[in-house]
C-alpha positions in Angstrom: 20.6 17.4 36.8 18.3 20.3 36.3 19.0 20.5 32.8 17.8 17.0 32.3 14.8 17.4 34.4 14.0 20.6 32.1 15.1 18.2 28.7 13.1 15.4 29.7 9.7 17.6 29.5 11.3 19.9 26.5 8.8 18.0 24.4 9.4 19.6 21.3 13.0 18.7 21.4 11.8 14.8 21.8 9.5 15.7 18.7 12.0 16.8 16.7 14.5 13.5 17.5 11.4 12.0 16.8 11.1 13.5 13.2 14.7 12.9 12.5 14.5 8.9 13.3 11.5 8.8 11.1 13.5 10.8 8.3 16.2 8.3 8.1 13.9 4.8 8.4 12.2 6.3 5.4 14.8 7.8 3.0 18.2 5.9 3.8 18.5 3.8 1.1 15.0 4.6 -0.1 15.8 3.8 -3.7 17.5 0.5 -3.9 15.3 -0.9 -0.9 13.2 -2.9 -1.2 15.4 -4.0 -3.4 13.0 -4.6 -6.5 10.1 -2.0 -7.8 6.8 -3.1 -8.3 4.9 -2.9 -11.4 2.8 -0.1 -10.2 5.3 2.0 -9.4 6.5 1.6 -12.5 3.3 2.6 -14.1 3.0 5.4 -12.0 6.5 6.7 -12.9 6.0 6.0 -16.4 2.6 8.1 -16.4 3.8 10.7 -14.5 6.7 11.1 -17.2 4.4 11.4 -19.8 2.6 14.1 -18.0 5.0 16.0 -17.5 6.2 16.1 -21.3 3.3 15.9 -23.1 0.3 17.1 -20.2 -1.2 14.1 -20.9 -0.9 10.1 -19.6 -0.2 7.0 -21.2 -3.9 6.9 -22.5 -3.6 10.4 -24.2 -5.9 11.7 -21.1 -5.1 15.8 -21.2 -4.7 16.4 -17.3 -7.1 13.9 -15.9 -9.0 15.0 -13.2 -10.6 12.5 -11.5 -8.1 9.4 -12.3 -5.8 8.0 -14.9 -6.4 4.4 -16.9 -3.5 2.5 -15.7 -3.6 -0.8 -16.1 -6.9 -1.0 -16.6 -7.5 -0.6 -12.9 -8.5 3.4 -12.9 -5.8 4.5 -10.3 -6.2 7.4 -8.4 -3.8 10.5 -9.6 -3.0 12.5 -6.3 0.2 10.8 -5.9 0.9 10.9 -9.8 0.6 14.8 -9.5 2.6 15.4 -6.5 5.5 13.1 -7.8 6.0 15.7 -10.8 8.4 18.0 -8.6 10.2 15.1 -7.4 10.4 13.3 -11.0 11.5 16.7 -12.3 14.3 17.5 -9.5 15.9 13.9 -9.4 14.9 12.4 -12.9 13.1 9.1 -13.7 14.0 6.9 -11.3 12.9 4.8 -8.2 13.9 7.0 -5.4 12.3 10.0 -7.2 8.6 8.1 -7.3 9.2 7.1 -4.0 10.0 10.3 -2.7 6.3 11.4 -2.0 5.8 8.7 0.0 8.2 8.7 2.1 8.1 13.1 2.6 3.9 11.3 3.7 5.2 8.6 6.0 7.2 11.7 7.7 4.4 14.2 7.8 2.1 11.2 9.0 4.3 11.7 11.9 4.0 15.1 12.5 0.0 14.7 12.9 -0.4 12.3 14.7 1.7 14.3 17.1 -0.8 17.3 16.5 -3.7 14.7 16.8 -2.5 13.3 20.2 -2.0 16.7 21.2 -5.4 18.0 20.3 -7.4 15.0 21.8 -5.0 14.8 24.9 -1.9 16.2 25.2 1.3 17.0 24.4 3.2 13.6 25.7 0.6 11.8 24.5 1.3 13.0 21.2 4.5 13.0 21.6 4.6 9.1 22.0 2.1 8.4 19.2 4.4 9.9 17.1 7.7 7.6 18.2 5.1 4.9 18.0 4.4 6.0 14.4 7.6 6.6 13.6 9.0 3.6 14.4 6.3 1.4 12.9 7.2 -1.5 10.8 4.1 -1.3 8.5 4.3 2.6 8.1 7.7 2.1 7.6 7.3 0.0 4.8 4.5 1.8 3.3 6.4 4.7 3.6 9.5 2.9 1.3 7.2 2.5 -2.1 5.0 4.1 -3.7 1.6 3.9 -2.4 -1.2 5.8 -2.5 -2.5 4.4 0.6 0.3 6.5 2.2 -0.8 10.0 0.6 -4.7 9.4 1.8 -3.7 8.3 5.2 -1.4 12.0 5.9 -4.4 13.8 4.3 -7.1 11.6 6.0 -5.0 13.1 9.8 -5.3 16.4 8.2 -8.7 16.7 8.0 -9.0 15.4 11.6 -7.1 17.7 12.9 -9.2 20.8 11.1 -12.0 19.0 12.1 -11.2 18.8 16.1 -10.0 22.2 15.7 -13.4 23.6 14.5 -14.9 22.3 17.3 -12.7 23.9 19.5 -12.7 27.5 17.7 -16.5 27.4 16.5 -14.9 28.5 12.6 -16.7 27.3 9.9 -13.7 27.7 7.9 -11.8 24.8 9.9 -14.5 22.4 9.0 -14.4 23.4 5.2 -10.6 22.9 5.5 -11.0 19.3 7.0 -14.2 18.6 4.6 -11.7 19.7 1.8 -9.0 16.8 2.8 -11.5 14.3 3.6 -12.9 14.6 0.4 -9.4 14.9 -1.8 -8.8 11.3 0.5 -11.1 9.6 -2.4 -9.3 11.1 -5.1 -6.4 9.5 -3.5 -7.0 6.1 -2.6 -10.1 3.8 -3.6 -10.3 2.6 0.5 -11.6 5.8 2.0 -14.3 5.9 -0.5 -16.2 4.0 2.3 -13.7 5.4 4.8 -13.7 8.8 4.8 -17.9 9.4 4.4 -18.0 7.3 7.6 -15.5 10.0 8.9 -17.1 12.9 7.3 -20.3 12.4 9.0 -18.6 11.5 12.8 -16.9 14.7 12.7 -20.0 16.8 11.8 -21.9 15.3 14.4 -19.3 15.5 17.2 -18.8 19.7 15.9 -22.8 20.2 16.2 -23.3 18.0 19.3 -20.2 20.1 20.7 -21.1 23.5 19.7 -25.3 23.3 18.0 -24.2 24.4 14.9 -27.7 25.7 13.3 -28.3 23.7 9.9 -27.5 26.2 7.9 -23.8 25.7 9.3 -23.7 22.6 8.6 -25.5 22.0 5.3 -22.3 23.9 3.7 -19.8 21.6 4.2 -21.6 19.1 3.7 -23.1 20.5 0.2 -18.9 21.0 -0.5 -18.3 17.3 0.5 -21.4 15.8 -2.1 -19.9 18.3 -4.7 -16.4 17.5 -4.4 -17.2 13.6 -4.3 -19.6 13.7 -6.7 -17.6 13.5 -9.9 -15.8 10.0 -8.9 -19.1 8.3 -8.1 -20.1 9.4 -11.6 -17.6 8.3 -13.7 -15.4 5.0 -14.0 -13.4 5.1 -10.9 -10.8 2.8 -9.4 -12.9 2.1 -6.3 -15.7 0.9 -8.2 -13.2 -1.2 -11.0 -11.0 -2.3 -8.7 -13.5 -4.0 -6.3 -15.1 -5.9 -9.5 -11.6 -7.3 -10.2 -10.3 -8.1 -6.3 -13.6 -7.8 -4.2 -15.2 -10.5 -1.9 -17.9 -11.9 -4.4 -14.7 -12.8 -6.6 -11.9 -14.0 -3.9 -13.9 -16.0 -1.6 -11.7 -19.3 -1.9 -10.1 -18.0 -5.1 -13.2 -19.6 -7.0 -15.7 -17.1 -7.0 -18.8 -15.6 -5.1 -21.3 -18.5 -7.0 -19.4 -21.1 -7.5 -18.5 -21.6 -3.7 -21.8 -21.2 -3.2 -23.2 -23.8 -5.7 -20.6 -26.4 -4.1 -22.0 -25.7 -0.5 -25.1 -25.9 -1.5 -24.6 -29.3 -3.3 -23.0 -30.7 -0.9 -25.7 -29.4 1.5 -28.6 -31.2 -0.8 -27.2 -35.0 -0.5 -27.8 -34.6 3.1 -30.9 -32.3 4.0 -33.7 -31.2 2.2 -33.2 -28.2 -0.5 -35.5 -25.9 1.2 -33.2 -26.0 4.1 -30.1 -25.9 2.9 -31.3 -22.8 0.6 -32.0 -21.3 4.0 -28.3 -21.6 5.5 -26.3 -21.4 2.2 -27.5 -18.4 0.3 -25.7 -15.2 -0.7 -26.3 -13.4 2.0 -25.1 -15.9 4.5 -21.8 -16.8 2.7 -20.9 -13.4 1.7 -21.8 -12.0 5.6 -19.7 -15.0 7.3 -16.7 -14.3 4.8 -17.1 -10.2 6.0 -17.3 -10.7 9.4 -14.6 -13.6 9.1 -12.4 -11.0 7.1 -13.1 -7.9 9.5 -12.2 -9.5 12.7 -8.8 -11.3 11.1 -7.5 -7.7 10.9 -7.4 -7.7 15.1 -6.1 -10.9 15.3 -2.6 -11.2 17.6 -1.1 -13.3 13.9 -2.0 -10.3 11.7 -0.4 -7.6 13.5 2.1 -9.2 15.9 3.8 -12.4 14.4 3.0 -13.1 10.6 1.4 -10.4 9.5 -0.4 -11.2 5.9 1.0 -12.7 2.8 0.5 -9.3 0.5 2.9 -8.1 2.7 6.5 -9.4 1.4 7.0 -6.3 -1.2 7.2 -4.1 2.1 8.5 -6.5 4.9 9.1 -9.5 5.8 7.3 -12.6 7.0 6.5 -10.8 10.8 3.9 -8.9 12.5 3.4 -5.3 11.1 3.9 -4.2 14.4 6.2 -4.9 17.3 5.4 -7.7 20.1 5.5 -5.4 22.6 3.6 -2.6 21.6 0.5 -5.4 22.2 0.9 -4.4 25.9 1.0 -0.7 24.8 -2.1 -1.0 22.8 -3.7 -3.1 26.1 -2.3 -0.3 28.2 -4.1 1.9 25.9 -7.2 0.5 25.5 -7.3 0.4 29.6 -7.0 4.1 29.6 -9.3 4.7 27.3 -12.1 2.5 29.0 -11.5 2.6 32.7 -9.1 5.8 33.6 -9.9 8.2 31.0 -12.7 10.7 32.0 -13.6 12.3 28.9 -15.9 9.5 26.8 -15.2 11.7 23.2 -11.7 11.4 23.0 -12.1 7.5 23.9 -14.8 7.3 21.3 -13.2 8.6 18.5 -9.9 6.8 19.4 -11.6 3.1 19.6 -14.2 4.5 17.1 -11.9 5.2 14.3 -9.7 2.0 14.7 -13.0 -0.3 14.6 -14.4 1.2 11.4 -10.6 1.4 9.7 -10.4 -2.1 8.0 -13.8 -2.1 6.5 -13.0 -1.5 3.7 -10.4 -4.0 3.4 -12.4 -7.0 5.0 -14.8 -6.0 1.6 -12.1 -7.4 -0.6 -9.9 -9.7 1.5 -8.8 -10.6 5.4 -6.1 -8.6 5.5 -4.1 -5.8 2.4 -0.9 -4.6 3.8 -2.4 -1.0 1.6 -5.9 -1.5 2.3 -6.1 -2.4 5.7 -3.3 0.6 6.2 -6.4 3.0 7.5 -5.6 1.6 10.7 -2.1 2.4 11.2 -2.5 6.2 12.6 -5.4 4.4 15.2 -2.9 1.6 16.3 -0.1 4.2 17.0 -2.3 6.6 18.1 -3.6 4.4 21.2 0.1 2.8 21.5 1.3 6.5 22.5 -1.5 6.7 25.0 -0.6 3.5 25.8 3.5 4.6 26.4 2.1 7.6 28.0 0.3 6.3 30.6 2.8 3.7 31.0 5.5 6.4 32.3 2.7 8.4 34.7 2.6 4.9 36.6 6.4 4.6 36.1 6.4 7.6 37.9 4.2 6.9 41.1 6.7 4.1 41.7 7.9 4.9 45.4 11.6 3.1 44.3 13.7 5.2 42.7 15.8 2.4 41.9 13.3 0.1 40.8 11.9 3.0 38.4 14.9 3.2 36.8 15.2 -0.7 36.4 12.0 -0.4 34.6 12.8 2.4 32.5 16.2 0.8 31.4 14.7 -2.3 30.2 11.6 -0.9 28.4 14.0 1.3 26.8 16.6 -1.7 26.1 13.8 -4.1 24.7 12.0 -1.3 22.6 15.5 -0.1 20.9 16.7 -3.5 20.0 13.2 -4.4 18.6 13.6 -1.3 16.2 17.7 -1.9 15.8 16.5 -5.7 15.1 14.0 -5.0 12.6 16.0 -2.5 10.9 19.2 -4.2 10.3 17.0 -7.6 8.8 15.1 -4.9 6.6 18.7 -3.6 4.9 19.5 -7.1 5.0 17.3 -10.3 5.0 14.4 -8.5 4.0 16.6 -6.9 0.9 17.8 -10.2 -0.3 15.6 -12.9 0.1 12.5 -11.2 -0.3 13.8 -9.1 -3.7 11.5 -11.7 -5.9 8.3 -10.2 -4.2 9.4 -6.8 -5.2 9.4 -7.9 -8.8 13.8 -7.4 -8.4 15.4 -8.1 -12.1 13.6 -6.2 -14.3 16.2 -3.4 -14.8 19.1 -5.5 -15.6 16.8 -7.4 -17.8 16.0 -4.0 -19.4 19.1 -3.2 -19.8 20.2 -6.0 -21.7 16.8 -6.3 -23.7 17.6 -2.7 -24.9 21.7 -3.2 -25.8 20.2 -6.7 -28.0 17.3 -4.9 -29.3 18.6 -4.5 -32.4 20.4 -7.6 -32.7 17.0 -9.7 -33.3 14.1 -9.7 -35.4 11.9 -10.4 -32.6 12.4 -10.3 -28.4 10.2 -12.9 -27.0 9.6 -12.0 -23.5 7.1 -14.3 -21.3 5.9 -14.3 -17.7 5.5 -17.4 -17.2 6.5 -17.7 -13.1 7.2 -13.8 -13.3 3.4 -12.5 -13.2 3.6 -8.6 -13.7 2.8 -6.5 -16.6 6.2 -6.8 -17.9 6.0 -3.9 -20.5 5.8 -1.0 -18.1 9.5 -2.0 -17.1 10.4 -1.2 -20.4 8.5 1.7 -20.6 9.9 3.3 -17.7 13.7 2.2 -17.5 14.6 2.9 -21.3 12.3 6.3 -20.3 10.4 5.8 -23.8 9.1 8.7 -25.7 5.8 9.3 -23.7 4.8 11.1 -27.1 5.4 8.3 -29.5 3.6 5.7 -27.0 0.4 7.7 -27.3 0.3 7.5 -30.9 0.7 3.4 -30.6 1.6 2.9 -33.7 3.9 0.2 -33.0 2.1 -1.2 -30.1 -0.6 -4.3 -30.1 -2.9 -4.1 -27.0 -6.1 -5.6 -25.7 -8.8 -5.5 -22.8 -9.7 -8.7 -21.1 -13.5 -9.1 -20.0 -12.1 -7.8 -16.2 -11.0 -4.8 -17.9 -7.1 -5.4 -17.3 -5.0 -4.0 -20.0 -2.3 -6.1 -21.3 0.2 -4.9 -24.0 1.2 -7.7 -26.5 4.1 -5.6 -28.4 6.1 -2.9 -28.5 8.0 -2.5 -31.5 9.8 -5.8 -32.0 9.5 -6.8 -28.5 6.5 -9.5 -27.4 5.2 -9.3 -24.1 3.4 -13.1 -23.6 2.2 -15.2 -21.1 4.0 -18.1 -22.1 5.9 -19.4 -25.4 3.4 -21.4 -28.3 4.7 -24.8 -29.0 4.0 -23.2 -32.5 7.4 -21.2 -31.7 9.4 -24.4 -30.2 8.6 -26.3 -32.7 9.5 -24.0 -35.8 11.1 -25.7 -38.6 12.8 -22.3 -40.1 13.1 -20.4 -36.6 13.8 -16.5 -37.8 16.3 -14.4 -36.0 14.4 -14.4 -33.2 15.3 -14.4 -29.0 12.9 -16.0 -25.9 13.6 -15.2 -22.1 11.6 -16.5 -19.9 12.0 -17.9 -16.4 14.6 -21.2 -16.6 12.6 -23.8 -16.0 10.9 -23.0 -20.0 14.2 -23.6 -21.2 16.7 -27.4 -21.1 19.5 -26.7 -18.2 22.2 -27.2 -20.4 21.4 -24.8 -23.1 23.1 -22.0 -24.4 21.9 -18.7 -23.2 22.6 -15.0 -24.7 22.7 -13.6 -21.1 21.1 -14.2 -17.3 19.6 -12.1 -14.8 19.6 -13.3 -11.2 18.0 -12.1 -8.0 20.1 -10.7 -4.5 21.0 -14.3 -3.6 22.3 -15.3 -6.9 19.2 -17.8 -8.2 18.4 -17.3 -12.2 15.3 -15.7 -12.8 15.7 -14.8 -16.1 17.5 -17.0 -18.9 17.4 -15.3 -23.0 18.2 -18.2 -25.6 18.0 -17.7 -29.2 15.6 -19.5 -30.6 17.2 -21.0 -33.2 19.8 -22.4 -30.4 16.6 -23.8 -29.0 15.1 -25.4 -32.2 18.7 -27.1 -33.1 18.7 -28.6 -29.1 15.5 -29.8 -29.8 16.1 -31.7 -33.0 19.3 -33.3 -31.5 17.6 -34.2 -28.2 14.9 -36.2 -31.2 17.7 -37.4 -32.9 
């Protein structure tokens, strides 16, 4: 009995359980699910293969330093550098690119322990960490490759450091944290808002703390404006990607000014122009859609029972966190507000979680990888929220009624996880492979063994919508070399600045088939795959690929089996 007594506050050994559970949600299986890879991945696979046979990406860019080209998107390259060790240990292959993230989901727990500690205690930080660990969304996150994961482990970093300097008074700790904040941007495009915000807290809360003289603080901050400085100054994906995806363009799905114009028309058959210029104006409809899309990210729907629709290549149709940790998080929040006695550590716990989905609610109401700044926040109060669940646990004058208590918070909590987990390797594997883009390697495989069979591969995404050619790219691991050159590529820019590849060699990439091509009276060698519903049911087809629950999604007819089921259909 005394062991226990001694186990039960070993908290280090609880830790270390702790660790090991997160270890095996993130890498058991960590390469076939979710069952599918998207097309990102892909691309970030495929460019960090070419850098580490040539030195230089897709694009021909000779170690980039600030980011790579992508897809025309300007991704950050953090995560493309760190997955080199992994790419060169295991090879090029899903579990390899997803290795970084998932080593980040596991280290995400390890600070958040450290955090917990720091601001509270240890079993404070012991519990945000089993709250972290256990966390759908981070588990999910954790499973592909994200660079949202990356910032978030280098964004607790540079907490840490900077709670520490405040602690020891060394300059050097706030130069370390200054450091990761800063390497956050280069990471992922959300913390260029974020982590400023952050930079600027911690420097206040270290001067109001200790009066750091100016001269103190004026070096970090000169490091943080140098550091930053580069990827404000040249095309970045922060400022690309929020001209493709941001709020003035996804309001409705129409656009910023065209909602607007048909407000404001509809406003001017009833009231008079003046007035209706007054209410429906820029500055109205894009602060309502804001403060629409910020508060939808604290909604009970968004984080305990649907969740949000970008969400099905990581989970499936639920909350991104468990029903009951909403009393945790209430717990918490009680704590925080009425029992705790130092305001700081309340302030920078609510603080933080309040200013995490800004940058999200600029672009949308609700990224399962933008809005993931306010996982560590969420787990963070849900430990203090376990925590101080147990301290009242423990003032209960009935043994017996303690232990009742304990057994079924215990009991509900592990089936929740044991629940989730065992839909995840199932369900969530099968009948959500589609949203993971699932298919494209066995269609790869067989595009590659017909290759040389056909004049020309037609290969369309019509109902398939991803850039198709990095597939091919990546899983017939194409001479980076040779692609640079692109001599036997066709490629062009839309006005967005997406990037679409039309050819390589004699394979097409298209968004749909020409009735040019159906309609052919001398139809060349040639082969189409497309989705099946571009093709009659009962034609003849080279080969299928179908998903995990055994539905076609991709169907290759030749095309001059097409053209002769044509002309009989018209005779």
């Amino acid at each position: 009995m005394e062991y226990l007594r001694k186990l039960k506050k070993n908290y280090y050994f609880w830790l270390l359980l702790t660790l090991l559970l997160a270890a095996f949600l993130r890498f058991y299986q960590l390469g076939n699910i979710p069952s599918g890879f998207l097309n990102d991945e892909a691309n970030k696979g495929y460019d960090v293969y070419s850098l580490l046979a040539t030195g230089k990406d897709q694009w021909v860019s000779f170690l980039p330093l600030i980011n790579l080209r992508g897809f025309g998107d300007y991704p950050p390259l953090v995560y493309h550098y760190l997955s080199i060790i992994p790419v060169l240990l295991f090879g090029l292959n899903e579990f390899s690119i997803r290795f970084i993230s998932a080593i980040a989901g596991i280290s995400s727990v390890f600070l958040i322990y450290l955090l917990g500690k720091k601001i509270f205690n240890e079993k404070v930080g012991v519990f945000s960490a089993l709250s972290l660990a256990i966390f759908p969304w981070a588990i999910g996150l954790s499973r592909v490759a994200m660079e949202a994961n990356i910032a978030i482990t280098l964004f607790l970093g540079a907490l840490i450091f900077g709670l520490k300097n405040r602690e020891t008074k060394r300059i050097r700790n706030l130069i370390i944290s200054t450091f990761f904040l800063a390497l956050t941007i280069y990471t992922y495009s959300a913390f260029i808002l974020f982590a400023p915000i952050v930079f600027i807290v911690i420097i206040i809360d270290n001067s109001y703390k200790n009066k750091i003289k100016l001269k103190k603080v004026l070096i970090p901050l000169l490091i943080f404006l140098l550091l930053i400085t580069p990827i404000f100054i040249k095309k970045n994906s922060g400022s690309v990607r929020f001209s493709q995806v941001g709020l003035r363009t996804n309001i409705n799905s129409i656009g910023f000014i065209n909602t607007l114009n048909m407000q404001r028309g509809q406003c001017i058959k009833i009231f008079p122009s003046t007035m209706c210029k007054v209410f429906e104006n820029k500055v109205v409809l894009y602060s309502s859609a804001l403060i629409k899309n910020y508060f939808s990210h604290f909604s009970s729907n968004f984080l305990y029972v649907s969740g949000t629709t970008t969400q099905f290549p990581i989970l499936e149709k639920r909350g991104l966190d468990y029903i009951f940790n909403a009393i945790f998080l209430l717990i918490g929040f009680y704590f925080l507000l009425k029992i705790n006695k130092e305001p700081r550590c309340a302030l920078l716990a609510i603080g933080f979680l309040l200013l995490s989905p800004l940058a999200d609610s600029l672009t949308g109401d609700g990224n399962y990888t933008r809005a993931s700044t306010m996982i560590p926040f969420l787990a963070l109060i849900n430990g203090i929220g376990m925590s101080y669940s147990v301290t009242l646990l423990n003032k209960i004058k009935s043994r017996y009624l303690s232990i009742l208590i304990y057994f079924v918070s215990v009991s509900i909590i592990t089936f929740s996880v044991f629940t989730f987990f065992v839909s995840y390797l199932t369900y969530f594997k099968n009948d959500y492979s589609i949203y993971s883009q699932y298919g494209y390697k066995d269609l790869i495989r067989n595009i590659y063994s017909n290759k040389f069979n056909y004049d020309r591969i037609y290969l369309s995404s019509n109902l398939n919508d991803s850039k198709q050619y990095i597939y091919y790219l990546f899983y017939t691991k194409y001479d980076p070399a040779k692609y640079q050159q692109k001599k036997d590529v066709d490629y062009s820019t839309d006005q967005d600045g997406w990037i679409s590849i039309d050819r390589i060699e004699n394979i097409y990439f298209v968004p749909s088939f020409s009735k040019t091509l159906f309609s052919a009276k001398d139809p060349d060698n040639n082969l189409l795959i497309s989705n099946p519903v571009d093709f009659p049911k009962d034609i003849k087809s080279e080969f299928e690929v179908k998903d995990k629950l055994g539905n076609v999604i991709f169907k290759a007819v030749r095309l001059r089996d097409l053209v002769e089921y044509n002309r009989r259909v018209i005779q």
